[in-house]
N, C-alpha and C positions, 0 to 999 in steps of 0.2 A: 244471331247475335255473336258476340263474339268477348274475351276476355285478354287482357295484355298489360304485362308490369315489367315495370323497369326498374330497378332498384343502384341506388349507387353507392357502393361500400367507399373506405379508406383503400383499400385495395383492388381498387377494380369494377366493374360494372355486370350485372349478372342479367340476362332478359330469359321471360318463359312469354309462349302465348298460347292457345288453344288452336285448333284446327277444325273446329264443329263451323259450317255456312249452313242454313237451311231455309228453304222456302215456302214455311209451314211445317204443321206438326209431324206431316207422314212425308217430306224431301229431308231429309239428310245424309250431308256428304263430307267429305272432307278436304281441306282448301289451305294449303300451306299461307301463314300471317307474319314470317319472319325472313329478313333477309338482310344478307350483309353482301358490303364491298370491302377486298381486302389489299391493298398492297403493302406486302410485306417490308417491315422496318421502318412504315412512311404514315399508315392513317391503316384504321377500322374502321367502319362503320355501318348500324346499326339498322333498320327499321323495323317498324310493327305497326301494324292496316289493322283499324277495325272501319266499319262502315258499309257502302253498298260496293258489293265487292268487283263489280264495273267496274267503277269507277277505283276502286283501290289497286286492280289488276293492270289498268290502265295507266296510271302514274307509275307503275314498280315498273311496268314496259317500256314508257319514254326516258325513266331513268334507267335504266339499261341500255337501252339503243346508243345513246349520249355520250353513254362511258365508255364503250365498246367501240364504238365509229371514231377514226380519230380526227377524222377531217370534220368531224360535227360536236367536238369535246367541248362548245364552247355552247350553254356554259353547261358543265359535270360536277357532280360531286367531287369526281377525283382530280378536279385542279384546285381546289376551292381552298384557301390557306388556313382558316377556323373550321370549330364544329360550328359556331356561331354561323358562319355564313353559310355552312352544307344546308341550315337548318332554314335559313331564307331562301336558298334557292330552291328546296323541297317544297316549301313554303307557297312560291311562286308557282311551279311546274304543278301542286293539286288545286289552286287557283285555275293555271290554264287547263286542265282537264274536266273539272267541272264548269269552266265558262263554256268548253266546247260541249260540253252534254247536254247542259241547261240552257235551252235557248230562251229564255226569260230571264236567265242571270241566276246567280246562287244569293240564296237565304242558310240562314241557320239552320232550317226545319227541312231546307231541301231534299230528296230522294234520290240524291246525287253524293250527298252528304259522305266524309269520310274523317278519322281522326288516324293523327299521327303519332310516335314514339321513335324519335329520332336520337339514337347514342353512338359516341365512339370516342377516338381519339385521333385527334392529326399531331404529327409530332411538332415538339414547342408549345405545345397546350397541354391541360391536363384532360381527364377522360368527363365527360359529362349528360347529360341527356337534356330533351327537347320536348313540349307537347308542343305538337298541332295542332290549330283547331281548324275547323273545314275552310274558315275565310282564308286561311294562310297565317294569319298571324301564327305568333308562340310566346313557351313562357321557359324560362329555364329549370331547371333543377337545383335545389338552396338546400344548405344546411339543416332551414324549418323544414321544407316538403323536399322529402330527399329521395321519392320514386314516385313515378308517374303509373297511372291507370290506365285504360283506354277498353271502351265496351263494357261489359255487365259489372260496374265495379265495386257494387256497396254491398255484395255481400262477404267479400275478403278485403275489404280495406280495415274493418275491426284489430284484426290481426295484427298484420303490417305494421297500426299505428301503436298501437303495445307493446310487440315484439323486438322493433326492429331497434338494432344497434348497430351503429356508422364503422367500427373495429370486429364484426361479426366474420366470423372466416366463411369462405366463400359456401364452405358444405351447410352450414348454418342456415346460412342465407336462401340455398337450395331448398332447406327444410323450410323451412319458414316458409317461399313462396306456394312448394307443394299445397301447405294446409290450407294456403289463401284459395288456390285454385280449387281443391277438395270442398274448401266449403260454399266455394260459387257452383260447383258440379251438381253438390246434393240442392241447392235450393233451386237454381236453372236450368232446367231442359235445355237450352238453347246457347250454353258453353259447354265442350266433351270433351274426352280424349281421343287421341293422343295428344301430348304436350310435348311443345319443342322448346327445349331449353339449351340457353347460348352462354358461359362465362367467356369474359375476360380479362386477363388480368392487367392492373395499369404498365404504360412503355412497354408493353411485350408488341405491339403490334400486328399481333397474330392471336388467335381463336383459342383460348385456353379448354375448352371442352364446349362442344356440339351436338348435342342426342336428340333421339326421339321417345320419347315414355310413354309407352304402348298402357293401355287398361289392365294388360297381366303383369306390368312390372313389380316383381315382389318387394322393393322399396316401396313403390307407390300406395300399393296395399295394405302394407306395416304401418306407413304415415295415416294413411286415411283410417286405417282402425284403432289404432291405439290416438291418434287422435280424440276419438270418439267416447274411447272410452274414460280420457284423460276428463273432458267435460264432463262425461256425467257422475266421475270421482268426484269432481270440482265442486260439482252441484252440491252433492251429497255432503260434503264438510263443509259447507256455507252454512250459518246459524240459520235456524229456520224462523220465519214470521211469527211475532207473538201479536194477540189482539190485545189495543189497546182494553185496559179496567175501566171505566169507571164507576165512581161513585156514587151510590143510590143517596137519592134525596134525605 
């Protein structure tokens, strides 16, 4: 399984995703889920794969080939004038990739299946993000749902939707995502670490901070404990349940 948020501040766009793939409870390994294209001073942009990782390895490779070759740029992300249309043509290209795997065609339930998070910015736009769903379609990123999921995502979506504030500085935001991921960690095997986290910030056009947060990172460990312990403070000064009385006949 796999875990991936995208979050969009006033200031910028922030992505984490997990690196755990496994093929049962005793294969696990680790499988990079993040990827960007960059030309400087011109456009970002973003993706995040969850799904059957075929086929998610498989799209990230034709869209590479694409952008790279230049006698085969057409079409690329990197001529694409919106993020709108980067997000169609992605859109299209894990369309062709699951048509070619699926020789029956793709369904929703497929085993070809994959989802998207597609963010960035091309210049003359502002910075935004993207779901994918496996048919290709997408949906954009809104003021009401102002960061996308994709893979194990209901055990940190709690968070998010309480926490999150649109004027949040980016370290905030860092925080925040950590405990959404920490608390997908502790409840599913099957999202791990390390985590790769990407900021950027709006018109910079470039990578504002790129890492990898290994299991020993002593931030990682502060958030996830003192998190922990912040809950069961929480608990503890919460009124406790009284039974109802009533009265005897």
């Amino acid at each position: 399984m796999t875990y991936c948020v995208g979050l969009r501040l006033n200031r910028g766009l922030v992505f984490m995703s997990d690196t755990r793939t496994n093929a049962g409870v005793d294969n696990f390994s680790t499988t990079k889920k993040m990827f960007t294209w960059n030309v400087e001073g011109e456009r970002t942009i973003t993706i995040m794969t969850a799904g059957n990782l075929a086929t998610t390895q498989a799209l990230i490779s034709v869209l590479e080939e694409r952008s790279k070759t230049v006698s085969e740029r057409n079409p690329t992300i990197l001529e694409q004038p919106t993020m709108f249309q980067v997000a169609r043509l992605v859109g299209a290209t894990l369309q062709e990739v699951i048509r070619d795997s699926a020789m029956g065609g793709q369904t929703g339930t497929s085993r070809f299946t994959a989802s998207l998070i597609v963010g960035g910015q091309i210049k003359g736009g502002a910075p935004t993000l993207f779901l994918i769903y496996p048919e290709g379609n997408f949906i954009e990123v809104t003021e009401d749902a102002p960061f996308f999921q994709i893979g194990e995502a209901k055990y940190g979506k709690p968070i998010l939707v309480r926490a999150y504030q649109p004027d949040m500085s980016f370290e905030d935001a860092i925080k925040l995502m950590l405990v959404s991921f920490d608390s997908t960690i502790k409840a599913n095997l099957s999202v791990g670490l390390p985590l790769d986290l990407q900021v950027y910030a709006q018109d910079s056009f470039s990578i504002e901070e790129q890492t990898r947060i290994e299991a020993d990172n002593p931030y990682y460990q502060t958030i996830s404990d003192d998190w922990g312990d912040a809950l069961r403070t929480a608990l503890q000064r919460l009124p406790s349940y009284r039974k109802k009385e009533t009265k005897a006949d």
